[in-house]
C-alpha positions in Angstrom: -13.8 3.7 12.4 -15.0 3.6 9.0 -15.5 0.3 6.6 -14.4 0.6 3.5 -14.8 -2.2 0.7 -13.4 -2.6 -2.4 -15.2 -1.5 -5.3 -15.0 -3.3 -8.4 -14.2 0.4 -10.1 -11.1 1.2 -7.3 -9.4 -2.2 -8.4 -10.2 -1.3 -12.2 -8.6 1.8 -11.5 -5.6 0.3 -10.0 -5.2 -2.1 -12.5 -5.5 0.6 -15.4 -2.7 2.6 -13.2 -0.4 -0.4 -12.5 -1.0 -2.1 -15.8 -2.1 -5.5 -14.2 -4.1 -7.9 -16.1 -7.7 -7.9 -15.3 -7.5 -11.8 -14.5 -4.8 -10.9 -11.8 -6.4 -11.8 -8.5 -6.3 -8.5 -6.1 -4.0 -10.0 -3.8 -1.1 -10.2 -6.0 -0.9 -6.7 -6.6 -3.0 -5.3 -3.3 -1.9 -6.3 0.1 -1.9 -4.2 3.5 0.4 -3.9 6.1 1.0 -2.2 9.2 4.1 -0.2 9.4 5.7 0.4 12.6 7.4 3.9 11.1 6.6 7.1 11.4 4.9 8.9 8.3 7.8 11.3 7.6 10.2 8.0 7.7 7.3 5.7 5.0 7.2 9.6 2.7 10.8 9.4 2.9 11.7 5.2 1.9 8.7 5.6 -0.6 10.8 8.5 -2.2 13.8 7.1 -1.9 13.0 3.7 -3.7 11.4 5.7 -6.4 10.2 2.7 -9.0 10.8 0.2 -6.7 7.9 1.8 -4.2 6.2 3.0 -7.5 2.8 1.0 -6.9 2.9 1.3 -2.7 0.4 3.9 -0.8 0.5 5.5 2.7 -3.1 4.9 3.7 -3.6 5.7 6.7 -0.9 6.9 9.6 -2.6 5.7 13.2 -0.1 7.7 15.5 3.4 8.8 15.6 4.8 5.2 15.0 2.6 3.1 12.7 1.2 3.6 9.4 -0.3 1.4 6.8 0.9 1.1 3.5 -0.7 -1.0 0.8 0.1 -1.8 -2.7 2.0 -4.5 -4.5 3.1 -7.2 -1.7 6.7 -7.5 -3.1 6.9 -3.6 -3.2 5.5 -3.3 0.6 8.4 -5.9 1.3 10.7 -3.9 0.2 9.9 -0.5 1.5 9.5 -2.3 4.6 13.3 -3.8 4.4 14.0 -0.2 3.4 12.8 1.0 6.6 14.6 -1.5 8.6 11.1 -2.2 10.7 8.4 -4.4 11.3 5.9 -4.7 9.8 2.5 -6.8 10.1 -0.1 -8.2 7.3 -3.1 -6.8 7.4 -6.5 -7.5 5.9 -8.0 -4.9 3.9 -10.2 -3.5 1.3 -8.9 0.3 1.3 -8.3 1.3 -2.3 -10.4 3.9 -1.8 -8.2 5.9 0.2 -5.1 5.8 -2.8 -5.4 8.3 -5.5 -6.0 6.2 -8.7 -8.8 5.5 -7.3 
């Protein structure tokens, strides 16, 4: 398994994306969770929430039933009430793996 860290250019990039204030601490707009969803159904709740998933990543999908989204923490919330699953915070530093980064 690979460590990533965040970068202080990944969270620029996020926050240029998302429009958040550079005195925003990360963890207001970047928080992890594991899903307990398959990929298909996270790719299909993102889609179907449109701009209220706007600012939430698929990271990483460990098997058939978990993935792990990140992005806005009220955002995750909801795609994870979407998905009618639990879901677990996780601790994590993987802006790397989204694409504004």
């Amino acid at each position: 398994a690979h460590t990533h860290h965040h970068t202080d250019t990944d969270i620029s990039a996020l926050r240029k994306a998302w429009g958040v204030p550079d005195d925003a601490p990360v963890a207001s707009f970047w928080a992890g969770f594991a899903v307990q969803a398959s990929r298909a159904q996270v790719e299909a709740a993102i889609k179907q929430l449109g701009t209220a998933a706007s600012c939430v990543r698929l990271l990483i999908v460990n098997d058939t039933h978990t993935c792990i989204v990140a992005g806005k923490p009220e955002q995750c919330k909801a795609l994870v009430a979407h998905l009618g699953c639990d879901a677990m915070p996780i601790e994590q530093g993987m802006a790397g793996h989204c694409k504004e980064a």
